[in-house]
N, C-alpha and C positions, 0 to 999 in steps of 0.2 A: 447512411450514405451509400450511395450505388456502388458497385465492385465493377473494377475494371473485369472484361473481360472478352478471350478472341469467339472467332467463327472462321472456322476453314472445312471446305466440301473437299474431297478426295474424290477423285478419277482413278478407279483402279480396274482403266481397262473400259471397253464400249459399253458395256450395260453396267458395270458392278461400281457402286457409290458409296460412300458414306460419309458421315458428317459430323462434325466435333465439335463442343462447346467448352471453352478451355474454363472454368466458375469453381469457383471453390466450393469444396474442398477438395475432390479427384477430379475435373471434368464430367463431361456426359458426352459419348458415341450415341449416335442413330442410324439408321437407316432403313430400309424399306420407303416403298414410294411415295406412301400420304406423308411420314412424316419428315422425307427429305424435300418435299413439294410446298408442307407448310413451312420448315425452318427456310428454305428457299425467299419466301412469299415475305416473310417478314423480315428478312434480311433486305431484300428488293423494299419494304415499305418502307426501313431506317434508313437506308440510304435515299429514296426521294424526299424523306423529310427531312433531312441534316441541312444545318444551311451552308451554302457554299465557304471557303478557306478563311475567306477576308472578313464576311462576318462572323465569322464563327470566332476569332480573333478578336475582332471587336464587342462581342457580345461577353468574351469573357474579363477583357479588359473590365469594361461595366460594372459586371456580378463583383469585380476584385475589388474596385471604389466603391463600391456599394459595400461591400463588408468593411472595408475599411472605417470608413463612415462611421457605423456601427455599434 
């Protein structure tokens, strides 16, 4: 089963960045520019893929009758 887990970029200041993945067991920091560019990239790509509020609601509704079911 997937683990929940955060994403938050840090501004610390005009050029200095870094980037945190909250996952078990300690997290993981990054930073430097390719790799704050890729986690950037695929954060921007889970969010155009998520589906918006109301289905996202209804989709899990679904998956929960459907276990039910089961």
């Amino acid at each position: 089963m997937a683990q929940p887990c955060g994403y938050t970029l840090l501004h610390l200041g005009e050029a200095d960045r870094v980037g945190y993945i909250d996952v078990l067991p300690s997290g993981h920091f990054f930073e430097g520019d390719n790799e704050l560019t890729d986690h950037g990239q695929r954060f921007e790509y889970m969010q155009a893929a998520a589906l918006p509020l109301d289905d996202t609601q209804d989709f899990i509704r679904h998956l929960a009758d459907e276990l039910e079911k089961s």
